[in-house]
C-alpha positions in Angstrom: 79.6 68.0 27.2 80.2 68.5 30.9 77.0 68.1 33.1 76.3 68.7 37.0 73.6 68.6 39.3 72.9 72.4 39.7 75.6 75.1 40.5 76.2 73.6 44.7 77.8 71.0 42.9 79.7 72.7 40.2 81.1 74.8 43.3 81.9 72.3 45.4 84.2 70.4 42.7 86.2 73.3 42.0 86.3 73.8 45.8 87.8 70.5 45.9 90.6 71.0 43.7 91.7 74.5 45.0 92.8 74.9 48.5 93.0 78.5 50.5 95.9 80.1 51.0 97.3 79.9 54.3 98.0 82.8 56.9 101.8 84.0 57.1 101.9 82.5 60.7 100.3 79.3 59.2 101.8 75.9 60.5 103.8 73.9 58.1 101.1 71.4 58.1 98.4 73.9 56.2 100.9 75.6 53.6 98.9 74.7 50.3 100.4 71.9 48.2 101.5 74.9 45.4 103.4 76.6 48.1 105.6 74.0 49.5 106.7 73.1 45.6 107.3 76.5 45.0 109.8 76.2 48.3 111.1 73.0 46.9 112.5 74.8 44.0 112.9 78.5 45.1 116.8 77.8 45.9 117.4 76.4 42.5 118.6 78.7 39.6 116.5 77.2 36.9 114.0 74.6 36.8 113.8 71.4 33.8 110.9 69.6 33.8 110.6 65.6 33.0 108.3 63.1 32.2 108.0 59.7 31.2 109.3 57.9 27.8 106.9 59.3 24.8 104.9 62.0 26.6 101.3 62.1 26.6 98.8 64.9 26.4 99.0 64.3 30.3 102.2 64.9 30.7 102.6 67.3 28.0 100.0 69.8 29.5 101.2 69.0 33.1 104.6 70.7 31.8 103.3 73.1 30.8 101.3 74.2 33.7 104.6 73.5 36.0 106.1 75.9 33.6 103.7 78.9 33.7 103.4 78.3 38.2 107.0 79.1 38.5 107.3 81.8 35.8 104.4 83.5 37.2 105.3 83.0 41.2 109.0 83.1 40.4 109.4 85.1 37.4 113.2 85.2 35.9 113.9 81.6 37.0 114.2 79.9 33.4 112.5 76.9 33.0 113.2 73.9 30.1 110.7 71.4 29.1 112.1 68.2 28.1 111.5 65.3 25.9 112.2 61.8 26.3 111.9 59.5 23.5 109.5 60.7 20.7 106.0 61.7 20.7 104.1 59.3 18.3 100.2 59.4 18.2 99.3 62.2 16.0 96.7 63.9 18.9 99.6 64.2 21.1 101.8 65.7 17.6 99.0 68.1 17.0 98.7 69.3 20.6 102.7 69.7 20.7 102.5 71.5 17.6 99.0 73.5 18.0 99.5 74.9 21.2 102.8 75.0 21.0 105.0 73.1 24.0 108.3 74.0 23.9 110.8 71.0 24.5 114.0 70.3 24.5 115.1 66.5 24.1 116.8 65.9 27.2 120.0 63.8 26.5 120.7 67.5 25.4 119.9 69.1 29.2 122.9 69.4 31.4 121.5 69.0 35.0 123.6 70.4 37.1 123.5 71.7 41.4 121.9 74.6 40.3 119.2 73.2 38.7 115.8 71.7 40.0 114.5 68.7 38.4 110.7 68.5 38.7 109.2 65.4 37.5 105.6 64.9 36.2 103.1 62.3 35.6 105.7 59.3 36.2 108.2 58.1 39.1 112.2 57.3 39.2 112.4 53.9 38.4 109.4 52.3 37.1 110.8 51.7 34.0 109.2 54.4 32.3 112.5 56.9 31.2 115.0 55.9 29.1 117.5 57.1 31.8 117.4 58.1 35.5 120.9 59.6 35.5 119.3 62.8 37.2 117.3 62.1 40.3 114.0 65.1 40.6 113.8 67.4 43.5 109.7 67.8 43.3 107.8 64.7 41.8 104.4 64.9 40.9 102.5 62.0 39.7 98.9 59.8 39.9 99.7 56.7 38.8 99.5 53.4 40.9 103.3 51.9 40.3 105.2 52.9 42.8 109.3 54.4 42.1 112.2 55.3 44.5 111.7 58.6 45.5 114.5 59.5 47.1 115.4 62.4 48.9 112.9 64.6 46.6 112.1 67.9 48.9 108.6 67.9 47.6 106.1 64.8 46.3 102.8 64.6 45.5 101.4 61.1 44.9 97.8 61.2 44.8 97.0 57.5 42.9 93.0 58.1 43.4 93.3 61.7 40.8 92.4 60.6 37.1 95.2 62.4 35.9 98.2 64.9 36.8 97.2 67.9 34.4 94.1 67.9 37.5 96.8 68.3 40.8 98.7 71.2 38.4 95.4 72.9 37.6 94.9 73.0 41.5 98.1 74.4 41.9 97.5 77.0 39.3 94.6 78.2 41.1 96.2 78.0 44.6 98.5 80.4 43.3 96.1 82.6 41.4 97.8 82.1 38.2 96.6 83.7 35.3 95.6 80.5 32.7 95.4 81.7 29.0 93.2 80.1 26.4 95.8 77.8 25.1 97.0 76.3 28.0 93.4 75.8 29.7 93.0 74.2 26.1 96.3 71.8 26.7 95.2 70.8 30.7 91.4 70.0 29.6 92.6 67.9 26.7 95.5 66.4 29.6 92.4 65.1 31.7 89.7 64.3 28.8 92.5 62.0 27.3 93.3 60.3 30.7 89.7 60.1 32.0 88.1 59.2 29.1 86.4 55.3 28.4 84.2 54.0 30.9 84.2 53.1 33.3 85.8 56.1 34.3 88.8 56.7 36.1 87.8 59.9 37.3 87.1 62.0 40.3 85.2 64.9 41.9 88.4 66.7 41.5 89.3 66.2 38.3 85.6 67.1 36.9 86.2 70.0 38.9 89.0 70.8 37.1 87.5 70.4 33.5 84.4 72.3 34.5 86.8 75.0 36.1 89.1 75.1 32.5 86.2 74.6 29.9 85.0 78.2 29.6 89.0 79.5 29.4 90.1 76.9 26.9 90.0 77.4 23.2 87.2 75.4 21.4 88.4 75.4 17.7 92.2 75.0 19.2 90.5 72.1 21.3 89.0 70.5 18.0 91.7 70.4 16.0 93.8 68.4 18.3 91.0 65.9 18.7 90.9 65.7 15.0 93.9 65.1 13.5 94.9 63.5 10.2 96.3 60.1 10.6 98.8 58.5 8.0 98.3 55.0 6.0 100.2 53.3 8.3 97.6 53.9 11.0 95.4 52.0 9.1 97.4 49.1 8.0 98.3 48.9 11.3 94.5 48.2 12.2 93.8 45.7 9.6 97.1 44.1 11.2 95.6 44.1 14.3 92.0 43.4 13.2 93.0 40.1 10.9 95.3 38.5 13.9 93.0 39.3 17.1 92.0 36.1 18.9 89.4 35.8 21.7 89.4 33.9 24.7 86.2 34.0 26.9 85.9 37.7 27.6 90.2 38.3 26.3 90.9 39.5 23.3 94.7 39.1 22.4 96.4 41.1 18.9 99.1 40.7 17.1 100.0 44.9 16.1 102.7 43.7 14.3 106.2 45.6 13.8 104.5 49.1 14.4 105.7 53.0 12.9 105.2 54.4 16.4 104.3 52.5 19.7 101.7 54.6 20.5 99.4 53.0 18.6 99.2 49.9 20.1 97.6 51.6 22.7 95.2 53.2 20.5 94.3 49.5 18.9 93.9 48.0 22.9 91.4 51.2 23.6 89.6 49.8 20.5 88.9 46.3 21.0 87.6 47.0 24.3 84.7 48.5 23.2 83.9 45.4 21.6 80.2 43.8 23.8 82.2 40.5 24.5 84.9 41.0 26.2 86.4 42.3 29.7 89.9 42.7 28.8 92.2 43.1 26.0 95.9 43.0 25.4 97.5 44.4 22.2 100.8 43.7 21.2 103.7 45.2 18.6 107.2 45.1 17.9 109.0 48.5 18.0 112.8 49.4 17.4 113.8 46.2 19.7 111.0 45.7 22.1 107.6 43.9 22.3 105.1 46.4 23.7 102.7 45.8 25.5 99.0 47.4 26.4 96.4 46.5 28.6 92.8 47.3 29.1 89.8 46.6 31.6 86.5 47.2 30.9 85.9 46.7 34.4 86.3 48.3 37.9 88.5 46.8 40.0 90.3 45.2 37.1 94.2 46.3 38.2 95.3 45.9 34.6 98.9 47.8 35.8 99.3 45.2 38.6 98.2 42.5 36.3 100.9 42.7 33.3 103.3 43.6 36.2 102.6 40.2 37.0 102.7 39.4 33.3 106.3 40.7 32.4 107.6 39.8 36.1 106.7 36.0 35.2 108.3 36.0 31.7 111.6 36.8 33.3 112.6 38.7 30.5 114.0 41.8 31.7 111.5 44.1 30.5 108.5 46.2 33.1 105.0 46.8 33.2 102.7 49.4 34.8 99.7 51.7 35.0 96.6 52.2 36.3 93.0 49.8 37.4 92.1 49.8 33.9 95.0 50.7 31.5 98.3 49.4 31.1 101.5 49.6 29.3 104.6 47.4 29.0 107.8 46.8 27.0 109.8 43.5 27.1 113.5 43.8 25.4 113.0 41.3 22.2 116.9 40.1 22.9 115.7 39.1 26.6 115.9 35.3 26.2 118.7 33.7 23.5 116.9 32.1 20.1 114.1 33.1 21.2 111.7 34.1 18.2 108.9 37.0 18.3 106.3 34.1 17.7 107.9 32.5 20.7 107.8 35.5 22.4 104.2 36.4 21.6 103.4 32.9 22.7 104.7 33.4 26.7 103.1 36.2 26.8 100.0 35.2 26.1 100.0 32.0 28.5 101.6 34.7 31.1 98.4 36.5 30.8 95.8 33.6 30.3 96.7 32.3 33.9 96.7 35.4 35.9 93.0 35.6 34.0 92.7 32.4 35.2 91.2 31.7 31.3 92.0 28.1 29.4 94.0 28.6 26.0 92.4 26.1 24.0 89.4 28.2 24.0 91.0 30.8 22.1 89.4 31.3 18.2 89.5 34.6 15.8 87.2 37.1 16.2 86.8 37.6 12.4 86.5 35.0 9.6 88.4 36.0 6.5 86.9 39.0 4.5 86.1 39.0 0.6 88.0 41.4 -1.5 86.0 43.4 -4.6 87.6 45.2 -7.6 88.2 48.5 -7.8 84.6 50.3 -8.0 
């Protein structure tokens, strides 16, 4: 549910996150955000869009909204939406699938002079695309870990928005952009998914944005993609991480094990910090050659990307590490360091993060004792 204060406040949030548009004699300076990418990419023939490795709803809905801005302000101009890697958690499946997002996996995309690449909700190298072989025109993206932006002709880094599906719903409305039910549905679901947990890393701006998209977006279409079915190996995946998860003082370090789809590691780190005891948690898992790696902080302040930056930098394993103040991600190449075993591995890691927590190891102790088993009912 979505609460305010009284209508002046409602207002004033979606007055945030829109912006008037400027006078044909207006200075450079006050040409709307929504403009000047839409000037970025008017000389361009077509437009593909690109994110980061295994796309979230985020990125996903943020896409999309770049999508229906330029076929609406510059209609002809195709425009591709890409996909790099896979996309693994089954709310970010359903949402794909639901409403639908059209993409194209883009080691099939030839870039060429004519085309515009617009990047969302991630930056040229941070270690977050499998390749950087084309460098974007227009990059828009929220997140703290800073890339090479080059000679981009538009960027809009804005590190204090709780997600990028909130600066393309402001462009949307800039433009006067007519927002059906199923995209409204995919941009809400962008910045519940990214704002979500508390503390929140939201804004006035992006709650303007949901409260602005809530009455256009499709409920049922909304519940279903909150709701999906999940396979076994979701499960086992949890008892994995349930039977090997050790604490230490208010750190909760576990073990994932080799995992069907990486994106559930992160789901397993936003469930252990729920638990009353602890402050931070790292989950870990083993996918197709890396060890990866997520963060959480159930506290403000926290700078769990700058913290397993810190983490992977140490290790000096090749790998990277990024995010926000209180979720992170990482991937360390499992080849980095010769005979080196996952156990080994597992191991640095740990000790990497126990001393930027500044937390002594031999405190460390399960936080389950072993289970009894029944028969059958």
């Amino acid at each position: 549910m979505i609460r305010t204060k009284g209508p002046e406040k409602s207002q004033k949030m979606i007055d945030d996150v829109t912006h008037s548009d400027p006078a044909p004699d207006a200075s450079p300076e006050r040409i709307s955000r929504s403009e000047r990418l839409l000037n970025a990419i008017a000389p361009f023939a077509r437009v593909v869009v690109v994110s980061h490795v295994n796309p979230d709803p985020d990125s996903l809905a943020s896409m999309l909204g770049i999508k229906a801005l330029v076929e609406t302000r510059q209609p002809g101009k195709p425009v591709l939406l890409t996909l790099d890697g896979m996309i693994a958690r089954a709310e970010n499946r359903a949402m794909a699938e639901l409403i639908p997002v059209p993409l194209v996996p883009v080691d099939r995309v030839t870039i060429d002079r004519d085309t515009a690449v617009v990047m969302v909700d991630t930056q040229p190298y941070t270690g977050r695309r499998q390749s950087e072989a084309a460098m974007p025109q227009v990059i828009i993206d929220h997140h703290e870990t800073g890339g090479e932006l080059g000679d981009a002709r538009f960027t809009d880094i804005r590190i204090h928005m709780g997600a990028t599906s909130t600066m393309v719903t402001g462009y949307l409305m800039e433009q006067r952009v007519v927002v059906p039910p199923a995209l409204a549905t995919a941009l809400l679901y962008g910045i519940e998914s990214e704002t979500s947990g508390y503390p929140r890393e939201a804004g006035s701006l992006d709650d303007g944005a949901l409260i602005w998209l809530y009455p256009r977006a499709d409920k049922d279409l909304l519940a279903q993609i909150r709701n999906p079915r999940l396979p076994q190996s979701h499960f086992a995946t949890f008892q994995t991480a349930l039977v090997n998860a050790f604490i230490y003082q208010d750190l909760i370090v576990t073990w994932c094990g080799t995992v069907s789809q990486p994106d559930i590691i992160a789901e397993i780190a936003d469930f252990f910090i729920r638990f009353e005891k602890v402050s931070w948690v790292l989950a870990v898992g083993s996918f197709e050659g890396w060890m990866k790696l997520s963060l959480r902080a159930g506290i403000l302040g926290g700078q769990a990307g700058i913290v397993l930056h810190k983490v992977v930098e140490n290790l000096e394993r090749g790998g990277n590490a990024g995010g926000h103040d209180r979720r992170a991600g990482g991937a360390i190449p499992l080849s980095g360091k010769p005979g080196e075993s996952t156990d080994d591995l597992l191991k640095a890691i740990r000790g990497s993060l126990l001393h930027e927590l500044n937390i002594d190891e031999q405190q460390g102790h399960r936080i389950l004792k072993p289970c009894p088993t029944i028969a059958a009912p």
